[in-house]
C-alpha distance (Angstrom), angle and dihedral (degrees) to the residues before:
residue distance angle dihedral
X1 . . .
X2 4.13 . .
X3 3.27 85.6 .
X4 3.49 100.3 54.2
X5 3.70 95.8 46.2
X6 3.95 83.5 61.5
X7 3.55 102.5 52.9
X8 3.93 87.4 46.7
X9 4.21 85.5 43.8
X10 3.80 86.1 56.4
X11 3.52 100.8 50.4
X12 3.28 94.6 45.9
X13 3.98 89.8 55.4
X14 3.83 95.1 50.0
X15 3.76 82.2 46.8
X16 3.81 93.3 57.0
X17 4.25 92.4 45.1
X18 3.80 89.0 51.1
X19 3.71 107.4 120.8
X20 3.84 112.9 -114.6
X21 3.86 87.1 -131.0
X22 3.42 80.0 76.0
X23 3.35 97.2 83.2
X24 3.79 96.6 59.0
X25 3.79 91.0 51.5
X26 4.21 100.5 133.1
X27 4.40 114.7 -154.7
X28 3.27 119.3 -67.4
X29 3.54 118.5 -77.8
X30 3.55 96.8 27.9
X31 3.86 121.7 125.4
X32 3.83 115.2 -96.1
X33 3.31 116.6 -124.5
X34 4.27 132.1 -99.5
X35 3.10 107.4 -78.0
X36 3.82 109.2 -114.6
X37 3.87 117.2 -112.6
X38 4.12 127.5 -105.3
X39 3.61 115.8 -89.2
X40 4.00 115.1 -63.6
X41 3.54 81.6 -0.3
X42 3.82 133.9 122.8
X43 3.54 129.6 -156.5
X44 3.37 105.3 -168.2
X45 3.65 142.1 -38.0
X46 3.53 90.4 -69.9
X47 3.84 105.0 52.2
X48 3.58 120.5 106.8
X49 3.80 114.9 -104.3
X50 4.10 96.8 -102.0
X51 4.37 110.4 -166.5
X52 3.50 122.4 -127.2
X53 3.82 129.8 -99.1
X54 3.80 128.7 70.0
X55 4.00 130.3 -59.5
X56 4.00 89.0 -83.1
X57 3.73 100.8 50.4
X58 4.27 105.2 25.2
X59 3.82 90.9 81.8
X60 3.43 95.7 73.2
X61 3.60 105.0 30.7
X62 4.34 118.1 89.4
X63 3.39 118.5 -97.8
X64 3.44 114.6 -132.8
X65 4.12 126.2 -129.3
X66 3.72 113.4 -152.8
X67 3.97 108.2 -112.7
X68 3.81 115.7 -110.9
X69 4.21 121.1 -85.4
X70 3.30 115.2 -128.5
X71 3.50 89.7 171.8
X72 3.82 110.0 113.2
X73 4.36 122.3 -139.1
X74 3.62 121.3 -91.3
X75 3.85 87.6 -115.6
X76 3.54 93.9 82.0
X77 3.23 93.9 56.2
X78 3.56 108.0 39.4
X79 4.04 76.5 64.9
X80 3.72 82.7 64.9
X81 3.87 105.4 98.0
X82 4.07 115.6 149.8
X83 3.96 103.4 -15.5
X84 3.93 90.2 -48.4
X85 3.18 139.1 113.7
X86 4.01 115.7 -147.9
X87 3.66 113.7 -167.1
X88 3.67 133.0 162.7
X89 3.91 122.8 -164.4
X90 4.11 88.0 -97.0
X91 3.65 97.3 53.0
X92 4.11 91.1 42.6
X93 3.60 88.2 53.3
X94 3.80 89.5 50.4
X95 3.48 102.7 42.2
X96 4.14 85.2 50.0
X97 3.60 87.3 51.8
X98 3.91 88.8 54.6
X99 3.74 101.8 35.6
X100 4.00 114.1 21.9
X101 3.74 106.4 117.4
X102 3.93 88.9 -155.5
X103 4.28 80.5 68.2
X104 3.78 93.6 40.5
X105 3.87 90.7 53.0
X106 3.65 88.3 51.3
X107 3.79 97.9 51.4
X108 3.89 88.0 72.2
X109 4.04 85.5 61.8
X110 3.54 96.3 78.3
X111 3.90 96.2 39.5
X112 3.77 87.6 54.2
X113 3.50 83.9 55.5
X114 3.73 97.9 60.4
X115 4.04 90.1 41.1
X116 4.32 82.6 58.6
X117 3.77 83.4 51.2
X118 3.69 101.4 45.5
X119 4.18 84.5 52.6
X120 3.98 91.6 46.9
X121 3.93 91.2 55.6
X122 3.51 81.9 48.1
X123 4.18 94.3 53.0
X124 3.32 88.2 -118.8
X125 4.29 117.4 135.5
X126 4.04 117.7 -94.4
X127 3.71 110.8 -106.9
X128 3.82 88.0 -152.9
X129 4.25 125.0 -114.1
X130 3.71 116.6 -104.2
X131 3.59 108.8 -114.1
X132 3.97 103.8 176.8
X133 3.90 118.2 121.7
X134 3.94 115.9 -149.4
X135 3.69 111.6 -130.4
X136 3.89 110.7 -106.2
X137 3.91 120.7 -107.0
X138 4.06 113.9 -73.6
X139 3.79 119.8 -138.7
X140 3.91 123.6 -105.3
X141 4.28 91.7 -96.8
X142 4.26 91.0 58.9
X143 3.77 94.8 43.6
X144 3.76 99.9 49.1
X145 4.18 98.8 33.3
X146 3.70 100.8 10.2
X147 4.17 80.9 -125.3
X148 3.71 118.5 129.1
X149 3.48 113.0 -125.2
X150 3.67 112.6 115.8
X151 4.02 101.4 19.3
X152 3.82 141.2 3.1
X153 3.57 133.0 -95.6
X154 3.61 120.3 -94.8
X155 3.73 95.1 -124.2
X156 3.92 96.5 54.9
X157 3.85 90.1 52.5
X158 3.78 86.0 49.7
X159 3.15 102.9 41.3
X160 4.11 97.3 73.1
X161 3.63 93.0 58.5
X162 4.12 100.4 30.9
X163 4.03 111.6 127.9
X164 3.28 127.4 -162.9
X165 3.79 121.0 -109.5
X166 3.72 121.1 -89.5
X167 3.88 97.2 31.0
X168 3.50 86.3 131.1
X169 3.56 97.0 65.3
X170 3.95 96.6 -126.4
X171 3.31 110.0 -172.7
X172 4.21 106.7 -157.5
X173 3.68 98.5 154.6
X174 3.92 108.9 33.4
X175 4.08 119.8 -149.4
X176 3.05 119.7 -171.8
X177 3.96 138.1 47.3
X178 4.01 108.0 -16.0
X179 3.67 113.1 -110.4
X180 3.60 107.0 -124.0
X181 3.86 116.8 -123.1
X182 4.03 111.4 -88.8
X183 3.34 98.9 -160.8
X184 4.18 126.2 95.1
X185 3.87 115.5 -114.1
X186 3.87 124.0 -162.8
X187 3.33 112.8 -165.3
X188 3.82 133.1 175.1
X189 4.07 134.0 169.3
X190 3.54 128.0 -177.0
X191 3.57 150.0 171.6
X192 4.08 162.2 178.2
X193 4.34 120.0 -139.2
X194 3.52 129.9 161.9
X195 4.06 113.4 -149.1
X196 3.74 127.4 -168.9
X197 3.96 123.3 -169.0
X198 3.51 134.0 170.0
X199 3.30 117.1 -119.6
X200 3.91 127.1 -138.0
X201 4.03 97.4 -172.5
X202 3.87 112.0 49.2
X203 3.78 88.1 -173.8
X204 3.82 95.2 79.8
X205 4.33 90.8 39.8
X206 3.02 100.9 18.5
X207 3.66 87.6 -141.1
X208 3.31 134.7 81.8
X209 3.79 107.0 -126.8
X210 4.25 109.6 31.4
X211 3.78 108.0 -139.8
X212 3.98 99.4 -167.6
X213 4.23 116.0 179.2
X214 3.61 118.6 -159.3
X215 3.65 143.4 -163.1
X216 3.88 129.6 -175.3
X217 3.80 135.7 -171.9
X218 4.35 115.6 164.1
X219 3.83 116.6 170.9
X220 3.68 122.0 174.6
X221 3.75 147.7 147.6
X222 4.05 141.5 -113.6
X223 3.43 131.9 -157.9
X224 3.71 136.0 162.6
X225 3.86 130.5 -167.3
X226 3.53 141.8 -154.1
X227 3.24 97.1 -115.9
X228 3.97 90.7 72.6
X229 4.04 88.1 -89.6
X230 3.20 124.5 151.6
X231 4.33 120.5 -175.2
X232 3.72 128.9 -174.8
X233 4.14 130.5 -173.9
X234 3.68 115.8 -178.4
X235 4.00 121.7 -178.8
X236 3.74 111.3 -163.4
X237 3.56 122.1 -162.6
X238 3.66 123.6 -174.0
X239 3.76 132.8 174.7
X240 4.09 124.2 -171.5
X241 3.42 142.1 179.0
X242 4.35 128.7 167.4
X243 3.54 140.9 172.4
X244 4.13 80.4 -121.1
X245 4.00 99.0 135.1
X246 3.71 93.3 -170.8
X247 3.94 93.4 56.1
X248 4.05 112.6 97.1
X249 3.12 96.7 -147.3
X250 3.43 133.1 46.4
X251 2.70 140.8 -179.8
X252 3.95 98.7 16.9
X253 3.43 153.9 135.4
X254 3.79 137.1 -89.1
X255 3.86 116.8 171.4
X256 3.75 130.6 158.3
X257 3.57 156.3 -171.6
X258 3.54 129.0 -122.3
X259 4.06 125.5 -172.3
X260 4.06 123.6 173.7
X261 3.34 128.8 172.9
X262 3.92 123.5 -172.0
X263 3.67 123.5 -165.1
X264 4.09 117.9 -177.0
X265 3.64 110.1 -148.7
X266 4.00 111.9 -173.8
X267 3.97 103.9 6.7
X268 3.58 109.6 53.8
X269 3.58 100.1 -1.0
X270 4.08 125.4 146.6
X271 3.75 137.2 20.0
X272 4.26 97.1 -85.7
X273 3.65 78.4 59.5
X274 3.64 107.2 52.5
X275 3.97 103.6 24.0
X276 3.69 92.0 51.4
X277 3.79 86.4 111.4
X278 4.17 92.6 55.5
X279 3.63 91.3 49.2
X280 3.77 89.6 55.4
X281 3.45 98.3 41.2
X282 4.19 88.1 51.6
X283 3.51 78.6 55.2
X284 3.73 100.6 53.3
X285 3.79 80.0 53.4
X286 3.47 86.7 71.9
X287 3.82 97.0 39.4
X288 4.21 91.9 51.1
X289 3.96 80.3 51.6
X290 4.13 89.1 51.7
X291 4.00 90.7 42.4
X292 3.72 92.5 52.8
X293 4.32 91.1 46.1
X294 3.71 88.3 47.2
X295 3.84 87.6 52.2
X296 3.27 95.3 45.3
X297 3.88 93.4 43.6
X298 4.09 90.5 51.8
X299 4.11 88.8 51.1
X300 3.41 98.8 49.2
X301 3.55 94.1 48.6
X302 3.98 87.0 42.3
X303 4.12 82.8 52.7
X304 3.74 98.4 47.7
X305 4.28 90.3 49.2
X306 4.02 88.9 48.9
X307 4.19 86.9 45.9
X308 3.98 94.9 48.1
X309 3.85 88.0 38.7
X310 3.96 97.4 59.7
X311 3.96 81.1 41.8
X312 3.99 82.4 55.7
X313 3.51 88.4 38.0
X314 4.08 98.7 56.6
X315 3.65 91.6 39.0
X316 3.75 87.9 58.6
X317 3.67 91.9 48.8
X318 4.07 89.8 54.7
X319 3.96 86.3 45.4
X320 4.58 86.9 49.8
X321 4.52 91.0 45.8
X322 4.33 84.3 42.6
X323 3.95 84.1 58.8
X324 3.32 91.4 41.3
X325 3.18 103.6 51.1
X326 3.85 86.9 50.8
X327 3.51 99.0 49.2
X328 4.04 90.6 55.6
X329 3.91 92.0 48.2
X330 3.63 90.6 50.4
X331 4.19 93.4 48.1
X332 3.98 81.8 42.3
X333 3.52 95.4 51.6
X334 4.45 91.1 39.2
X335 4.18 80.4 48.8
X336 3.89 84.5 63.3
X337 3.95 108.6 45.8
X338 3.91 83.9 43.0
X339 3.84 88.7 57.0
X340 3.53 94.6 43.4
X341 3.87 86.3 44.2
X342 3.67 104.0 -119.2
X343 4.09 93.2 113.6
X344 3.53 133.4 42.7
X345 3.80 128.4 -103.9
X346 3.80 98.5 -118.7
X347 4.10 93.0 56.4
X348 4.41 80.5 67.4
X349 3.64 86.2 62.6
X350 3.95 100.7 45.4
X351 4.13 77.9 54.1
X352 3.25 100.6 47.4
X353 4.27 92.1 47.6
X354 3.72 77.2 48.9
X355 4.26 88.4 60.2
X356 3.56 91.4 36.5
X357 3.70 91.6 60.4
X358 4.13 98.0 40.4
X359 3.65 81.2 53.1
X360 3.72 98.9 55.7
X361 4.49 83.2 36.9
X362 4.00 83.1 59.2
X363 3.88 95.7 41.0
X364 3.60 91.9 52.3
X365 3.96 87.6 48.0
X366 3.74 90.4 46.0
X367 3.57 87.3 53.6
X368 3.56 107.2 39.7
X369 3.94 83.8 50.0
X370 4.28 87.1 60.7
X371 3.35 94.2 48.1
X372 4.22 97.1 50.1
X373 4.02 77.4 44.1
X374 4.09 88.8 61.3
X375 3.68 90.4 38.0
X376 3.78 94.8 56.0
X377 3.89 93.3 40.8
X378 3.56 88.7 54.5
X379 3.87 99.6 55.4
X380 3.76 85.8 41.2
X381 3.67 95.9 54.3
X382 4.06 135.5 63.1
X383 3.44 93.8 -146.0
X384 3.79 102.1 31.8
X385 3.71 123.1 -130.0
X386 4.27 86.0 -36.4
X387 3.92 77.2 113.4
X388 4.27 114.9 95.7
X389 3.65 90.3 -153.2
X390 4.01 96.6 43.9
X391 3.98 89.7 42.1
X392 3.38 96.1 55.2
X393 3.83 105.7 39.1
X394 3.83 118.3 107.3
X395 3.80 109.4 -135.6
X396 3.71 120.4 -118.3
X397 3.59 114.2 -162.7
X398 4.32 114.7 -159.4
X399 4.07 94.7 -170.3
X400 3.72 124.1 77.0
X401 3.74 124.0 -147.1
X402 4.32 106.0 -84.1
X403 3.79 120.2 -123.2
X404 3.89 125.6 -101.5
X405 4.06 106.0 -90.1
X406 3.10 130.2 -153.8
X407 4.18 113.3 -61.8
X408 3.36 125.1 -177.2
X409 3.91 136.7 -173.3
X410 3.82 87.8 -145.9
X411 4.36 89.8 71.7
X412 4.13 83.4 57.4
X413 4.08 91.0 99.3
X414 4.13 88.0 45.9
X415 3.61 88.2 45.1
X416 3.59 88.9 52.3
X417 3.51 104.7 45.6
X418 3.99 91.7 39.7
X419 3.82 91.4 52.3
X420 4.31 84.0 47.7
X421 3.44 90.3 60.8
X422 4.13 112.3 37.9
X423 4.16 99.1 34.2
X424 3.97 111.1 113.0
X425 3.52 99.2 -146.0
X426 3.44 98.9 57.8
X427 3.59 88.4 52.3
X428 3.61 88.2 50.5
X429 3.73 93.0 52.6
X430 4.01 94.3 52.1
X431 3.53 86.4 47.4
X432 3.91 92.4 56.7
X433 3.70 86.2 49.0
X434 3.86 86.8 60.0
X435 3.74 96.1 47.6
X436 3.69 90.6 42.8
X437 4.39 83.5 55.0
X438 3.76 82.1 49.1
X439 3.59 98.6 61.9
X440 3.08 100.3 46.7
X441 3.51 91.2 74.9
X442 3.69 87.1 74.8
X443 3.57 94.3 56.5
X444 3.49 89.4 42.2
X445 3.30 92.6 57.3
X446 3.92 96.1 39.2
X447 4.36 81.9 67.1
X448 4.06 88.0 74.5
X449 3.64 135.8 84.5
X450 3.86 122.8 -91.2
X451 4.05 105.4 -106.5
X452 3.52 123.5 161.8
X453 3.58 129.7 156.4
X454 3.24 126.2 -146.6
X455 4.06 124.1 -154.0
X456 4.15 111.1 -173.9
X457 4.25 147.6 176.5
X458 2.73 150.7 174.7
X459 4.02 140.5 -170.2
X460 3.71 115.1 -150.5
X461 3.92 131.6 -162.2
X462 3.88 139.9 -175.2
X463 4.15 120.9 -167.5
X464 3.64 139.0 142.4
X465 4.09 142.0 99.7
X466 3.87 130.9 -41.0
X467 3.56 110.5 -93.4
X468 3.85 107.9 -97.2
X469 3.51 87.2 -150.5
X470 3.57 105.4 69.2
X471 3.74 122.9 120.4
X472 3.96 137.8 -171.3
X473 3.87 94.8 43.2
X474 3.98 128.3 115.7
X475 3.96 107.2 -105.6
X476 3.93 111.7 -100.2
X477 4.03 88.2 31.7
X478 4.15 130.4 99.5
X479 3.37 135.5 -168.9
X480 3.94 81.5 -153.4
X481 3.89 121.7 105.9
X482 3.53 106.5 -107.0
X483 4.31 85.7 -141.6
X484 3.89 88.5 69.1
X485 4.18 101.5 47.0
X486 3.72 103.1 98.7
X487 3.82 138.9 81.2
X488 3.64 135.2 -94.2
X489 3.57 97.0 -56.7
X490 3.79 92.2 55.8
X491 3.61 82.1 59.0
X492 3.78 96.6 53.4
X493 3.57 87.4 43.7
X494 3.43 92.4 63.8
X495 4.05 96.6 47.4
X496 3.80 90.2 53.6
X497 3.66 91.8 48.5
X498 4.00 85.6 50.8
X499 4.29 88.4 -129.6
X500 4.05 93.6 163.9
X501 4.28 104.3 14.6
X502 3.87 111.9 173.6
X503 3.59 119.9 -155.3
X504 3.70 141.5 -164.5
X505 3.73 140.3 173.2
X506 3.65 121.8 -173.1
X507 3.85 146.6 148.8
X508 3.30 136.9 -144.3
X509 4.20 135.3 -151.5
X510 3.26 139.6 179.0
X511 3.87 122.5 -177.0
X512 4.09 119.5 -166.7
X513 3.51 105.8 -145.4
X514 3.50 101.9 -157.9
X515 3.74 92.1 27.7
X516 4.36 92.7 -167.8
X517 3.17 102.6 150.0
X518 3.70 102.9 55.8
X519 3.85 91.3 47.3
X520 3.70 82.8 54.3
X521 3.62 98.8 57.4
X522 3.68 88.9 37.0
X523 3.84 94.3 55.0
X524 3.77 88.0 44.0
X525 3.69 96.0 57.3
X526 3.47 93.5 43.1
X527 4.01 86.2 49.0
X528 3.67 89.6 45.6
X529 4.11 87.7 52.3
X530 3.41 91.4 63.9
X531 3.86 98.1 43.1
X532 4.10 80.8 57.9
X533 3.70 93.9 47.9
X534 3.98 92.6 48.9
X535 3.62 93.7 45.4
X536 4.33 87.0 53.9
X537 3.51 95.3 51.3
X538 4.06 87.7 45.4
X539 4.22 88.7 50.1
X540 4.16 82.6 45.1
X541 3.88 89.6 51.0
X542 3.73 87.4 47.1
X543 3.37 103.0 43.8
X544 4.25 85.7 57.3
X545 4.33 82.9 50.4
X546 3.85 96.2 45.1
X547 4.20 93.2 44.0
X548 4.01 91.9 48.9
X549 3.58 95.9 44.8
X550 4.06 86.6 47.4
X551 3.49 88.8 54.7
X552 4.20 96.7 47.1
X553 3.70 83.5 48.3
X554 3.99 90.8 59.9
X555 4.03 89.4 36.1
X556 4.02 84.5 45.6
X557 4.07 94.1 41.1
X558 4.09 92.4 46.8
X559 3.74 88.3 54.9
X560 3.56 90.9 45.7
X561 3.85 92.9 58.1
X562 3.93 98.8 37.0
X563 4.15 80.2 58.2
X564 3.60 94.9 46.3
X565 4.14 88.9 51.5
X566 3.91 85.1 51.3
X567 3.63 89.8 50.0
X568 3.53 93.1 44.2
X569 3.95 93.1 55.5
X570 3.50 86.0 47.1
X571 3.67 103.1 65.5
X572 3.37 94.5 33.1
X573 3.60 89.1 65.3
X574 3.92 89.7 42.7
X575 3.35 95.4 57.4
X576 3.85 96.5 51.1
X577 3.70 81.7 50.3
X578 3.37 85.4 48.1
X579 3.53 97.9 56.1
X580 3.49 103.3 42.0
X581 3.65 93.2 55.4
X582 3.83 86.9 49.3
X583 4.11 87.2 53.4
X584 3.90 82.7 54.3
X585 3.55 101.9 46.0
X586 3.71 103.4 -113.8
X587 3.96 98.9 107.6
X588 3.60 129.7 54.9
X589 4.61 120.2 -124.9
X590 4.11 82.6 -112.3
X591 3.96 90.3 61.3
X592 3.98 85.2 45.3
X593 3.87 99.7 48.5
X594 3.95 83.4 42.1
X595 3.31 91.2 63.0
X596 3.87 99.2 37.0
X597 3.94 81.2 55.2
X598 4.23 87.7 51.8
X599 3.39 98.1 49.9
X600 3.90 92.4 47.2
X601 3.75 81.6 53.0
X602 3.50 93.0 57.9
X603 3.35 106.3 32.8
X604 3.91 85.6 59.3
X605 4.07 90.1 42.1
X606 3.89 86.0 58.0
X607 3.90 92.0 50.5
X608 4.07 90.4 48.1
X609 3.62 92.6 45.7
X610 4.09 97.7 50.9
X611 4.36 79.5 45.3
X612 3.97 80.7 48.6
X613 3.77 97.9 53.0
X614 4.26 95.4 37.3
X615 4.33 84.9 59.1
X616 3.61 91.3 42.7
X617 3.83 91.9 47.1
X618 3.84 85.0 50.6
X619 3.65 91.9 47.0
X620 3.68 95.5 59.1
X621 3.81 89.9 47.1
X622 4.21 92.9 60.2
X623 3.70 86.4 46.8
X624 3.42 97.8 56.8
X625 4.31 92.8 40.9
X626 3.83 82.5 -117.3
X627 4.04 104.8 115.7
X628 3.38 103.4 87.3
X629 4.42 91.1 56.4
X630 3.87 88.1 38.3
X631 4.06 86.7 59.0
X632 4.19 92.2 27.8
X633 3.69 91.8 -122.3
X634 4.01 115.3 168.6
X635 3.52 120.7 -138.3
X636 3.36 91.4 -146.9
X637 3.51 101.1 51.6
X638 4.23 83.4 54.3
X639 4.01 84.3 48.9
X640 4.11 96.1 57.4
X641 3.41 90.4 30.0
X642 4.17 95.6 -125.0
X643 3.36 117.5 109.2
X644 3.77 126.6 -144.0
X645 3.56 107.7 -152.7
X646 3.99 114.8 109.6
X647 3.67 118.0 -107.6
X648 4.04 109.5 -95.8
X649 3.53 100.8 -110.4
X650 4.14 113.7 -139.1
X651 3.83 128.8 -110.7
């Protein structure tokens, strides 16, 4: 028996020096978690907001969240010089990177993350990690007619990085077996009462109204495990004193200790069981990581359309002031021969309609150019164009639209397979699959009997004076045990030396007979499994779609432009044609403005198609996850919000 009570004496003892970190221990082989940042101190974007104080009073202060910055980076406005703005594709990327509040909303993704881990290694539910991705800015022609000259819609940028909801595994409403709660709790009550009761039977009392005063102090300690553990310490203090003249003693002590340890065996048993939640919020680590790429993926590509449509956009405007300017030579030049008599009047008015309407060309140019201006500004800018000196520069643009390479139908499998392997969402969607497979645990679990077994003792101890009281004995003599006259630290004397142990060992089971509900949830999850797996082999089939039709759209837009070039050099040959034959008399001023009105045409069809093949070219980089090498973007410049590229210096 003695030596029982030691073995169980030493267990307890290595139970009580355990670490509390302990409980938050994952499986092996799992990745540990960030380590948390120094008091009022932040790591990095990603660490979780920690309160200030020291390790006994930080739990239960607030942590504070650094308010947003609206404040944009002195990039922009070192770009600044004389009322313009000069930016070349590199430094818009960069300064989007900085200042685009579609990237600063997503940096929060990842941090919420970490928060939803911080409460899993609690056992506390997952609150889920955002995974939606804003569509990126669309250029002035697809928010006023929905067309697409000049920019790209926001759902075609979107739609190569778009996830479905739930990727992240969020967990809201929980099925399964409860999680127990990972986190230590000390607890303690106590108290002081006076009771008075009359008492019908002296012989006990020996009075006949019992005045009993009372005082209570009980501390102890809580801590569950992952392994299905569950330990208990209780310190009971209690404090007496009556008018009972039969009592020995009194007033006195009677303290305890109480361990119990409980240890589920079937329901709720092992670490896959009750760390399911940690795993899957490691996971959503990875997921708020994805979310933020994606975002970061559809802005940049939103950024590069709105760059290479105000390049579109100013080219048009020199191809509108060309026309003009021809249109007014020819009405100046028809003025002339009708002055001089060699024309008649009414071929000034078919030139002057011709002005009139390469005026209103150029105006809407002029003014389709200010409003991709505002657009741009806007998605480059944390507080829009609220800014004097951003709302009233005029944008210069250094880079000129690039010419078609060299596509072939051939790269479609590389495209494929490349696209496959580098796309976000589809790594988000095989990482839902793995959290859903981690869930399940708790449903599978949820399927057994309830058995825990419960191991308990506790040490018991009596001390205190010899009741003053007491009558009918010869003075200097007790009826009281000399072993309990002492004070409180007799009493604790006697729990340490385990005098009067109690000691238990019992189990306890509980067997649903029917058991529906957990085969509900169980079926569900499986049935929910395969809904996941579906909907990945629907995202692989149309991820193959999405990167061939990309690709036709470049093959499509580069023949496009090389038959808008031909075009071109076709009507500007017909109109010098044109006009010679006019200088000779064998053409008529309608054939000439005609062709004046063609070549426009064309010249401005040429400009749209190059814009064409440059947003098609940038399509078929999002779709195959490949935009953000293709314009050597960092994603962790986009993650602290600095870029590191070197300001474009200007000619």
């Amino acid at each position: 028996m003695n030596s029982l009570r030691s073995a169980l004496a030493a267990l307890l003892s290595a139970i009580l020096l355990m670490p509390a970190g302990l409980a938050q221990q994952s499986q092996p082989g799992q990745a540990a978690a960030p380590a948390p940042a120094a008091a009022g101190v932040t790591l990095d974007r990603y660490s979780v907001p920690r309160a200030e104080g020291n390790v006994l009073t930080r739990p239960y202060k607030q942590p504070s969240v650094a308010p947003v910055n609206l404040d944009n980076s002195s990039r922009l406005d070192s770009l600044l010089r004389a009322g313009n703005l000069y930016l070349s594709l590199d430094d818009t990327i960069a300064i989007a990177l900085e200042n685009n509040l579609d990237i600063e909303l997503s940096r929060y993704t990842p941090q919420l993350a970490q928060v939803d881990l911080l409460r899993a290694q609690a056992g506390g539910l997952l609150r889920g990690v955002p995974t939606s991705v804003r569509a990126s800015t669309a250029s002035v022609q697809s928010q006023v007619t929905g067309g697409t000259t000049g920019g790209t819609t926001g759902s075609s940028a979107q739609s190569a990085a778009s996830s479905e909801s739930g990727v992240g595994g969020t967990v809201i409403t929980q099925t399964g077996v409860s999680i127990p709660s990972l986190d230590p709790t000390f607890f303690s009550s106590g108290s002081i009462g006076h009771r008075s009761s009359p008492q019908s039977n002296t012989i006990t009392t020996g009075t006949t109204a019992l005045a009993f005063d009372s005082r209570q102090l009980n501390l102890g300690y809580q801590q569950n495990f992952l392994t299905g553990t569950s330990f208990t310490y209780v310190w009971n203090n209690s404090y007496f004193n009556s008018n009972n003249k039969n009592s020995l003693i009194n007033p006195g002590w009677n303290p305890n200790m109480q361990v119990q340890l409980t240890q589920r065996l079937l329901q709720g048993f092992g670490l896959a069981v009750n760390n399911r939640n940690i795993r899957v919020a490691k996971n959503n680590i990875k997921v708020g990581d994805l979310t933020f790429k994606q975002q970061v993926m559809v802005t940049v590509a939103g950024i590069v359309n709105l760059y290479w449509d105000l390049v579109s956009f100013n080219e048009d405007l020199k191809v509108k002031k060309k026309a003009l300017e021809v249109a007014q030579k020819f009405y100046e030049d028809n003025k002339k021969q009708v002055q001089i008599g060699t024309l008649a009047p009414i071929e000034i008015v078919r030139a002057e309609a011709r002005v009139a309407q390469a005026q209103q060309d150029l105006t809407n140019s002029e003014t389709a150019l200010l409003q991709q201006e505002t657009i741009i500004k806007n998605a480059l800018s944390r507080t829009g164009v609220a800014s004097p000196s951003v709302a009233e520069a005029r944008i210069i643009v250094t880079d000129s639209l690039a010419q078609p390479g060299n596509e072939q139908l051939d790269k479609l499998k590389d495209l494929v397979e490349t696209a496959l392997t580098s796309r976000p969402d589809l790594e988000q969607t095989r990482i839902g699959i793995e959290n859903t497979k981690i869930a399940m645990s708790g449903s599978r679990s949820q399927l057994m009997p309830s058995l825990d077994v419960t191991a308990a003792f506790q040490n018991n101890s009596l001390s205190g004076s010899v009741n003053s009281l007491l009558t009918g004995y010869p003075p200097g003599t007790s009826p009281a045990d000399a072993y309990f006259i002492g004070g409180y630290g007799n009493a604790l004397a006697q729990i340490m030396r385990r005098n009067f142990p109690d000691y238990s060992v019992g189990f306890n089971l509980s067997i649903p007979v029917r058991n529906r509900t957990a085969q509900a949830d169980y079926v569900r999850d499986q049935l929910t499994l395969r809904q996941s797996e579906l909907g990945a082999q629907r995202q692989i089939n149309d991820v193959r779609v999405n990167v061939q039709n990309a690709l036709i759209a470049v093959i499509q837009a580069k023949a496009r432009y090389e038959s808008a070039v031909k075009e071109r050099r076709l009507q500007e040959q017909t109109l010098d044609a044109e006009n010679k034959k006019y200088a000779l008399g064998a053409s008529t001023a309608f054939q000439v403005v005609q062709t004046q009105r063609d070549l426009a045409t064309a010249q401005g069809g040429e400009v749209t198609a190059l814009a064409s093949y440059s947003r098609a070219r940038v399509q078929l980089d999002l779709q195959t996850a490949q935009i953000l090498a293709k314009y050597n973007v960092q994603i962790d410049d986009a993650k602290s919000g600095h870029s590191s590229r070197p300001i474009t210096p200007r000619n």
